[in-house]
C-alpha positions as CSV (number, residue, x, y, z in Angstrom):
1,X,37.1,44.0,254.2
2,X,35.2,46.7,252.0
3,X,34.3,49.7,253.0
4,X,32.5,52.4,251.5
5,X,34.5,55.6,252.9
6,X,38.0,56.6,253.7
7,X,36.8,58.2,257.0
8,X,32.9,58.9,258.3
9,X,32.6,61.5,260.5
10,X,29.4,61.5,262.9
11,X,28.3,65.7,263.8
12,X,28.6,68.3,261.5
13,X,29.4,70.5,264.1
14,X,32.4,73.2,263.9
15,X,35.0,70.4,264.5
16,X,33.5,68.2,262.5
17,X,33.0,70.1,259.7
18,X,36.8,71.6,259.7
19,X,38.3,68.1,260.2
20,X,36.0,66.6,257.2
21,X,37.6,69.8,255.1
22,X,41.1,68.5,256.3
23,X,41.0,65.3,255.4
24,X,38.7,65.8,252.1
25,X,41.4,68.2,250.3
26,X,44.2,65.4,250.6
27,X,41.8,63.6,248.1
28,X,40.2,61.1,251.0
29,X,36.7,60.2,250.3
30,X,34.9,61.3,253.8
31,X,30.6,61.6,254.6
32,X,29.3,63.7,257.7
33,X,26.5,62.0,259.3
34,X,24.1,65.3,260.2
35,X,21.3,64.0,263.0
36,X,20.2,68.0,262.4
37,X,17.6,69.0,259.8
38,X,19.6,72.5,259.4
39,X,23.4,73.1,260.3
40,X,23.7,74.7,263.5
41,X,20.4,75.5,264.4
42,X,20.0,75.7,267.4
43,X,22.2,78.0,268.6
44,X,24.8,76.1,270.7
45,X,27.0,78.9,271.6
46,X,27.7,82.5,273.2
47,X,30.1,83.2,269.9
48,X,33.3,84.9,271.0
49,X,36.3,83.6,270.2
50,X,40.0,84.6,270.1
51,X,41.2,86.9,267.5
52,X,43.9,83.9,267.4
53,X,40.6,82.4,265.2
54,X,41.7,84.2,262.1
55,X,44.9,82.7,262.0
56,X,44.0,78.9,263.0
57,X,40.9,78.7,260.7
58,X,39.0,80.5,257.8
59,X,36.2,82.9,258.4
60,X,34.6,85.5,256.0
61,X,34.5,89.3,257.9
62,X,30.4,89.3,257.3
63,X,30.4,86.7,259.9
64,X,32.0,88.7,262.2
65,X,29.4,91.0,264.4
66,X,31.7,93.0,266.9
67,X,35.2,92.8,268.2
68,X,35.9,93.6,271.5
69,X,38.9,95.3,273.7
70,X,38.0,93.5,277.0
71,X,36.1,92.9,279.6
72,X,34.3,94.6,282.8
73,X,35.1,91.5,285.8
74,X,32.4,91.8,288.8
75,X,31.9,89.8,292.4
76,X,29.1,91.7,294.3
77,X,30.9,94.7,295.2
78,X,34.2,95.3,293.3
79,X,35.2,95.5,289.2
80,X,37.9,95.3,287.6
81,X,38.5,96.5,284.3
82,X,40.8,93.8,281.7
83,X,41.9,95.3,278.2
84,X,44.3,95.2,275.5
85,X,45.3,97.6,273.3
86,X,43.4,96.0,270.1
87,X,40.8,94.1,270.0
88,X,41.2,90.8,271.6
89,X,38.1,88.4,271.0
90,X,35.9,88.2,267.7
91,X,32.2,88.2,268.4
92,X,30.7,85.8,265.4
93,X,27.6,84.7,264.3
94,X,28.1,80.9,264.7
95,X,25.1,79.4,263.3
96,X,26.4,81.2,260.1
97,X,30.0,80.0,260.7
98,X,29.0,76.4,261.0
99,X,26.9,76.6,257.8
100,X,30.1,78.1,256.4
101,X,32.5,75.3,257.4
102,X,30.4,72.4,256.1
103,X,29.7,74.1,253.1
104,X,33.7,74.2,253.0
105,X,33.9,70.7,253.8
106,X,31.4,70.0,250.9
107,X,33.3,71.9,248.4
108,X,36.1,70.0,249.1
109,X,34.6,66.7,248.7
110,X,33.1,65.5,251.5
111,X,29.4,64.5,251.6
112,X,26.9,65.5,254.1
113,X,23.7,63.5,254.8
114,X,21.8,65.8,257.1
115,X,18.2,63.9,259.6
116,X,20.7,60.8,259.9
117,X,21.2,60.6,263.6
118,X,23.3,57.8,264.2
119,X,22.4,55.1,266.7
120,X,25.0,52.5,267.1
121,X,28.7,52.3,265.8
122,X,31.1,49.2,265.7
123,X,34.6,50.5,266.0
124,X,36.3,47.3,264.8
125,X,34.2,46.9,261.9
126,X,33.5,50.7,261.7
127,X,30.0,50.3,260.7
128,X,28.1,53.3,261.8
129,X,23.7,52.4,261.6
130,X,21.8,55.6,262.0
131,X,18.1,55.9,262.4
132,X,17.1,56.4,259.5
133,X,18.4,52.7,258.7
134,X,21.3,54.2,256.8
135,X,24.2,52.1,256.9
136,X,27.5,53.0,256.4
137,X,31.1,51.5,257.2
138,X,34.6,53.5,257.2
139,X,38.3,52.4,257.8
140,X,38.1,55.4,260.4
141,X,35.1,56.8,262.7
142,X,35.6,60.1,264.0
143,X,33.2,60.9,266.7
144,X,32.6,64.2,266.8
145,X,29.0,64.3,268.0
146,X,29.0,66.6,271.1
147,X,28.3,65.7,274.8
148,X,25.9,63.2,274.0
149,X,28.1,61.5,271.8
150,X,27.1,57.5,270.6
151,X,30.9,57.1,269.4
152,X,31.9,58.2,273.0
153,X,29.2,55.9,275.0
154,X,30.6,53.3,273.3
155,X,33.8,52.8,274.7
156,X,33.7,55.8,278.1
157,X,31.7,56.2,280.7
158,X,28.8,58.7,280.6
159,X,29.5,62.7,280.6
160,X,29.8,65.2,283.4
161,X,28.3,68.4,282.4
162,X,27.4,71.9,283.7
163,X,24.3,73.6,282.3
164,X,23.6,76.3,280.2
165,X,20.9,79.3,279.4
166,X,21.5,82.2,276.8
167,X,19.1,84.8,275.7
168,X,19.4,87.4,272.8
169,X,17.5,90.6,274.2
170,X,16.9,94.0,272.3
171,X,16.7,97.0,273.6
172,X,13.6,98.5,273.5
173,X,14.3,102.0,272.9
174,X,16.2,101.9,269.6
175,X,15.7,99.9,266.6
176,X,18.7,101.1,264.1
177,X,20.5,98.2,264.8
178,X,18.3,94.9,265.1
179,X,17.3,94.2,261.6
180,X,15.0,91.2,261.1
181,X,13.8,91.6,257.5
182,X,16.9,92.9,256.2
183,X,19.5,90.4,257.2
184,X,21.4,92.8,259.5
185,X,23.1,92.0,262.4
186,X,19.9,90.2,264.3
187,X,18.1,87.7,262.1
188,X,17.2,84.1,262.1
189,X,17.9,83.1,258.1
190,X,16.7,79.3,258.7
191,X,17.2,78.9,255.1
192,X,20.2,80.6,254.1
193,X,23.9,79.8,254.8
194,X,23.9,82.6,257.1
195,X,21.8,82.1,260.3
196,X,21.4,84.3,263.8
197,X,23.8,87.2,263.4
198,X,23.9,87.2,267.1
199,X,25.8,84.7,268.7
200,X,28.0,83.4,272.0
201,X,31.7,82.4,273.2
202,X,32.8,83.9,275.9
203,X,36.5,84.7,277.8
204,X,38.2,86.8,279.9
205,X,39.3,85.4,283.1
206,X,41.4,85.1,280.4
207,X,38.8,83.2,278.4
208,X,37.5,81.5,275.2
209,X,34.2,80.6,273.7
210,X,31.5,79.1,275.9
211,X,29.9,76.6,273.7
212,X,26.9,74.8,275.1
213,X,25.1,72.6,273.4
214,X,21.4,71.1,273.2
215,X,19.8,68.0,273.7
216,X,17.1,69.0,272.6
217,X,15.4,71.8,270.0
218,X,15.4,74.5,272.2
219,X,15.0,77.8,270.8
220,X,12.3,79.6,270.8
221,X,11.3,82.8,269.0
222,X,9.5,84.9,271.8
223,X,10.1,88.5,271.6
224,X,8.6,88.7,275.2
225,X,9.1,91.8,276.9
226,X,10.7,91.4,280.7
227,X,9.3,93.2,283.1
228,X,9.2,89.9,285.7
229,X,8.0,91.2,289.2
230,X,7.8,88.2,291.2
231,X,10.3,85.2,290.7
232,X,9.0,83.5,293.4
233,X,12.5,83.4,294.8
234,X,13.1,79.6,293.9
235,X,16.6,78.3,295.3
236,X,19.5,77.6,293.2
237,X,21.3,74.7,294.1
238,X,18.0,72.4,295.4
239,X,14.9,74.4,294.2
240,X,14.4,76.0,298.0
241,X,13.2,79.1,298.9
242,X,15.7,81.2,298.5
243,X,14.9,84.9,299.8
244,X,18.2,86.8,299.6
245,X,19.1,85.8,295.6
246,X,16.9,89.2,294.1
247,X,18.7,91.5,296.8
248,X,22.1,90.0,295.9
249,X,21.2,91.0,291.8
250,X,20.2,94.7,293.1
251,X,23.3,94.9,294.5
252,X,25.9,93.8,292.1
253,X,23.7,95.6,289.5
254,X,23.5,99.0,291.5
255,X,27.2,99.4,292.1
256,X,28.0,97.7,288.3
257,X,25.4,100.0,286.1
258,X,27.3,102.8,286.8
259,X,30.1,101.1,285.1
260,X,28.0,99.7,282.5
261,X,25.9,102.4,281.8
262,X,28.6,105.1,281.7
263,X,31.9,103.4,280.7
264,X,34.6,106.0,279.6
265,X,35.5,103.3,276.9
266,X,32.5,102.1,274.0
267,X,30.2,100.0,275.8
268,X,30.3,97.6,272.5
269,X,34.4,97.5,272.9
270,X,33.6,95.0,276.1
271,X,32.6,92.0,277.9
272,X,30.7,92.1,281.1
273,X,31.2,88.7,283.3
274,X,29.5,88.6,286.8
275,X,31.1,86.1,289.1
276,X,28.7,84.9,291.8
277,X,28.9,82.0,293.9
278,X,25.8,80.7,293.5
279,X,26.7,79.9,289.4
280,X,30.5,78.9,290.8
281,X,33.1,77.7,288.7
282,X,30.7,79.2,285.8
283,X,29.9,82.6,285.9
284,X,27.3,85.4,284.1
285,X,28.1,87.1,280.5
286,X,26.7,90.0,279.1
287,X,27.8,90.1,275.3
288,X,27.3,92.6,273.2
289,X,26.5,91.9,269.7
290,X,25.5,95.2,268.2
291,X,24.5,98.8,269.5
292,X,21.0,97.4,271.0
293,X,21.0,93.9,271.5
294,X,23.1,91.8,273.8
295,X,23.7,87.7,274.4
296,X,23.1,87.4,278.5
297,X,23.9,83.3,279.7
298,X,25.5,81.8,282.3
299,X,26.9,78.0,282.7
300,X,26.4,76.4,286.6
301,X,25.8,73.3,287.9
302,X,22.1,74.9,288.7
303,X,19.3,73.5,286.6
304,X,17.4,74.9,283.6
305,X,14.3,76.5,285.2
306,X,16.8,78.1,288.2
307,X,19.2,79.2,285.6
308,X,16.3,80.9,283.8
309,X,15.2,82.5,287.6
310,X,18.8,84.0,288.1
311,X,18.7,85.7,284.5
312,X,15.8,87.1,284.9
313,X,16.4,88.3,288.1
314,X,20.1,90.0,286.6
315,X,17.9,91.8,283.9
316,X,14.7,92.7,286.1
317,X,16.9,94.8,288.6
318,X,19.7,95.9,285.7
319,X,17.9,99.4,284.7
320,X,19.8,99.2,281.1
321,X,18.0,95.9,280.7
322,X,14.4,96.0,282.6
323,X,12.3,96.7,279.6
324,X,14.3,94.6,277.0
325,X,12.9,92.1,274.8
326,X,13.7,88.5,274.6
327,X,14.4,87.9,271.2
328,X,15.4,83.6,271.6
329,X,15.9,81.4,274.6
330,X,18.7,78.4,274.4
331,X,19.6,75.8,277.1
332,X,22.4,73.4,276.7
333,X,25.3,71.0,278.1
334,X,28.6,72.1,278.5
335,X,30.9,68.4,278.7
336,X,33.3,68.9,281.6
337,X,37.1,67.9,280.9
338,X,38.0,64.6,281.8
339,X,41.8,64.1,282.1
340,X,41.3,60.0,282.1
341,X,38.9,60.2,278.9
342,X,39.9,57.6,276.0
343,X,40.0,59.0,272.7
344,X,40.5,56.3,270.6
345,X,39.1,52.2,270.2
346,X,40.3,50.1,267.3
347,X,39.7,52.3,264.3
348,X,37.6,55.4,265.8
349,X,38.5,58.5,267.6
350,X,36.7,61.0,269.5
351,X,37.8,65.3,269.1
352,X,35.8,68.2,270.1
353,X,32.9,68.0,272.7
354,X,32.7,64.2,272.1
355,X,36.2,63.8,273.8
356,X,35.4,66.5,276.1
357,X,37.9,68.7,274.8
358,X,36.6,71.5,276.3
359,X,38.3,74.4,278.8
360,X,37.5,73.6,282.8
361,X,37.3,77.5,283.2
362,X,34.8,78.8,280.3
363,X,33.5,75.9,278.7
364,X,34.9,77.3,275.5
365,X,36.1,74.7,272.8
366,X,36.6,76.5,269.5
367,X,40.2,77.4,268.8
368,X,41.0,74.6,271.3
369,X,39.1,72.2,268.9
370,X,40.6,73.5,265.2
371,X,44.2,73.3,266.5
372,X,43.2,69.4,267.9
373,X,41.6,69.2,263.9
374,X,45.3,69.4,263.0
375,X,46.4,66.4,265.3
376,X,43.6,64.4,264.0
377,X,44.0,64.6,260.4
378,X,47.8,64.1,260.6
379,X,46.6,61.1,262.1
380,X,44.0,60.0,260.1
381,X,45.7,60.4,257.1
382,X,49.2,58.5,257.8
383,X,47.0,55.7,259.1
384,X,45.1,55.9,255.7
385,X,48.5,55.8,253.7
386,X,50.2,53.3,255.8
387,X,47.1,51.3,256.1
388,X,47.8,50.7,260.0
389,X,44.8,52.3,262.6
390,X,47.2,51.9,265.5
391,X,48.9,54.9,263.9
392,X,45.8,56.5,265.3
393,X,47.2,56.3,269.2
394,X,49.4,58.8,268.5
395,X,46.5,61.2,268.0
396,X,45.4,60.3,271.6
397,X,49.3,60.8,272.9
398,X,50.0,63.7,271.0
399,X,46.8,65.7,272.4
400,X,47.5,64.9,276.1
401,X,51.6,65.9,275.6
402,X,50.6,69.2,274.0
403,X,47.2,69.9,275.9
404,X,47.7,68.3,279.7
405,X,49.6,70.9,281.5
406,X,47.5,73.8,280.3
407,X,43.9,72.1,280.8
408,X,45.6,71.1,284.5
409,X,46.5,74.5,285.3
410,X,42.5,75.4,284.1
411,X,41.1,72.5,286.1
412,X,43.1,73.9,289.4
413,X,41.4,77.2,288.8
414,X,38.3,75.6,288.7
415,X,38.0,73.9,291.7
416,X,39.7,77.1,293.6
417,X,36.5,79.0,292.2
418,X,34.4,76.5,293.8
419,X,35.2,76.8,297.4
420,X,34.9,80.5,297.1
421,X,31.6,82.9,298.5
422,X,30.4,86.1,297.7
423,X,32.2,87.9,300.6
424,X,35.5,85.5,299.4
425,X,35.2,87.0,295.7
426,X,34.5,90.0,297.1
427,X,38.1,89.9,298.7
428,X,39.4,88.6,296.0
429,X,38.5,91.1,293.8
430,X,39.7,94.1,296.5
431,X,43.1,92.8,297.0
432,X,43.6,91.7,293.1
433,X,43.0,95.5,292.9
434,X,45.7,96.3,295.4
435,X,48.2,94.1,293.9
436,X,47.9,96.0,290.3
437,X,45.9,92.9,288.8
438,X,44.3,94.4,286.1
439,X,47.4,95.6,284.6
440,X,48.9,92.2,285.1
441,X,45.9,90.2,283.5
442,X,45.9,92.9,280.7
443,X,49.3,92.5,279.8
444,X,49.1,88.2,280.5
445,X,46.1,87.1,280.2
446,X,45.5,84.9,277.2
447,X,42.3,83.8,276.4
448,X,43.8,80.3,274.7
449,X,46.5,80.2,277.4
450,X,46.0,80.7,280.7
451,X,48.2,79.1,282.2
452,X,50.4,82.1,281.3
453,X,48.8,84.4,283.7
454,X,48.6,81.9,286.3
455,X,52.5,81.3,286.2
456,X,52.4,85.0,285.8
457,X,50.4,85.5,289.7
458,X,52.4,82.5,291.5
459,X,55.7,84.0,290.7
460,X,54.2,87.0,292.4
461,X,53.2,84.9,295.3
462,X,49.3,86.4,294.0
463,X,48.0,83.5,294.6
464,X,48.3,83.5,298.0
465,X,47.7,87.0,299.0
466,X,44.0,87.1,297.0
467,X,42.3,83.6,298.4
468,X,41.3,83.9,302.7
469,X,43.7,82.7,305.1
470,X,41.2,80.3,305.7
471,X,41.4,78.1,302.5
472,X,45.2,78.4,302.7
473,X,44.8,74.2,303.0
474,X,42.7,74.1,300.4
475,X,44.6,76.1,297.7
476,X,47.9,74.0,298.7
477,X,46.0,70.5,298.1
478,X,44.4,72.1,294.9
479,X,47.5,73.6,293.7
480,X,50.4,70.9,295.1
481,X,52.3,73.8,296.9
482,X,55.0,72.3,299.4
């Protein structure tokens, strides 16, 4: 059988681009198949990351917009304040980083055909037909095409996903910092290998990048001012009328403005995440990127237009953010973790969004996905020496051994988030306060491990002392307690 690649890789994404780099340097001819026009564009991502990203991967410090300390936690009425002594998360301008890593990949000797959106794959043959009636066929696949992945369809059943909305916004009242025409820290560069210096990830629950990623081309340049005055207080869940949501806003942003407005720490040093139960297991982010302009998203089970209802509802009562300007819009899938998810048929494997390799807690993929790009190519490459795909199981084995427990532990805390309310969060957050939880989840939390801190609160018997007596049955079902 001939073929006309070592391995094709379908998604020039982040993962795809790194693995292509991996298994191009060992001298393996490899080809990306690009459905995208332009790498990255849109913007599928709130771009922060783990420090822990300098050490896993490459990435050049001019794609690097702001490092942060921390992060400001808040239910409705209660904050609590998570940092480390240095900077803990990398804020990063990821439409420039993936333009960065398949350049890499290129250098190295890979090929990239970009507008070649595959349409059908045969993983025993490993033909790959795109729609652009390019035809290709590989002695391995890799599908590494996101949550809508062909590779995946082929051999799973269909994705679970939450939903997500970002916007970039500027401040109004100063302008030092947003520079459009001269490539600084805001900027769309649609034809350069740098991109949106202004991008998305986001931890601290003890988190990791959120990463969602679009269907469709959504992202629009609209530099509209907010000043909304009358949401028409549509529902969340079900699109009904829903007359409480813009009171609840006024007051988690009246008692948190204080703390984001007049922080005894640099505003820029920190995350803000609003938990509200409304948007449970995802939650709100307010990232700043520079000294004026900030990514605001959220990921829910809630659909597009009441996502965009609930933002604008945060910034229309947040007075820091009421006259801002809406500099772009994304919406996007986040795939949610399937435990029972096959990675690999005959002679193609799934990695990244495709497997749903994602985090249950932040939707966060990135440093998750680059260490997984080392499984893989090990893989891939003793199969290509040995000339034996079933070599390629152990890529499948070898990510559940290393990766099961912790993404457990994160699908647990999930589905405790879940049963929760505002008034439950509320006491949450009060008696985490009590029981000196900030310190703890500044001195465990681990935005790449979490299981850590979560060891860390149930040999304190935390657990049980935060969550209502009420849900006591609950927690022990979710959690396996005898």
């Amino acid at each position: 059988m001939s073929f006309d690649y070592d391995v094709v890789i379908i998604g020039a994404g982040p993962i795809g681009s790194t693995l292509a780099y991996k298994i191009a340097k060992k001298g393996y001819s490899v080809a990306i198949l690009e459905k995208k026009k332009e790498i990255g564009i849109p913007l599928q991502c709130a771009g922060i990351v783990s420090k822990k990203l300098k050490d896993i991967n490459e990435i050049p410090d001019s794609l690097i917009l702001n490092e942060v300390k921390g992060a400001y936690l808040h239910s409705l009425s209660h904050d609590l304040r998570v940092k480390k002594d240095k900077n803990e998360a990398l804020i990063i301008d990821r439409i420039g980083y993936d333009k960065f890593l398949a350049k890499r990949a290129i250098d190295a000797g890979a090929i990239l055909f970009k507008q070649s959106k595959v349409i059908a794959v045969d993983s025993k043959s490993g033909t790959i037909l795109c729609q652009n009636n390019r035809k290709v066929k590989a002695k391995i696949i890799v599908g590494a095409d996101g949550p809508k992945s062909i590779a995946s369809d082929s051999f799973n059943h269909s994705f679970k996903y939450f939903n997500a909305t970002q916007y970039l916004i500027e401040i109004n009242n100063k302008h030092d910092d947003i520079g459009y025409s001269n490539n600084e820290n805001v900027g769309y560069h649609s034809n350069e290998n740098i991109g949106f210096h202004s991008n998305e990830n986001i931890g601290f629950h003890s988190n990791e990048n959120i990463g969602f990623h679009s269907n469709e081309n959504i992202g629009f340049h609209s530099n509209e001012n907010i000043g909304y005055h009358n949401n028409e207080n549509v529902g969340y869940h079900n699109n009904e009328i829903v007359n409480e949501e813009n009171k609840e806003f006024k007051k988690i942003n009246k008692d948190s403005e204080s703390i984001i407005n007049n922080k005894t720490d640099n505003s820029n040093d920190f995350v803000d995440i609003f938990a509200i139960s409304k948007i449970l297991p995802g939650f709100l982010w307010c990232i700043p990127t520079t000294k004026n302009s900030y990514r605001i998203g959220l990921f829910s089970n809630n659909d597009y237009k009441n996502q965009k209802i609930i933002l604008e509802d945060f910034l229309s009562t947040n007075e820091k953010f009421k006259n801002c300007s809406i500099v772009e819009k994304y919406n996007g899938k986040i795939p949610i973790f399937d435990k029972n998810k096959n990675l690999v048929t005959d002679r193609m494997i799934l990695i990244g969004d495709a497997a749903s390799q994602i985090k249950p807690t932040t939707g966060g993929g990135l440093i998750l996905g680059f260490d997984i790009c080392n499984l893989a190519s090990d893989a891939i490459i003793k199969s290509l020496k040995d000339d034996d795909i079933h070599i390629l199981k152990k890529y499948e084995k070898n990510f559940k051994k290393k990766y099961s427990k912790e993404l457990s532990y994160q699908l647990k805390v999930q589905q405790t988030l879940e049963i929760l309310s505002d008034d439950d969060l509320d006491h949450m957050f009060l008696k985490l306060k009590e029981k000196n939880a900030e310190e703890i989840i500044s001195k465990y939390g681990d935005m790449d491990k979490q299981s850590v801190l979560v060891k860390e609160f149930i040999k304190r018997g935390i657990i049980f002392s935060i969550i209502p007596k009420a849900f006591f049955r609950k927690l022990i079902s979710i959690w396996g307690f005898k």
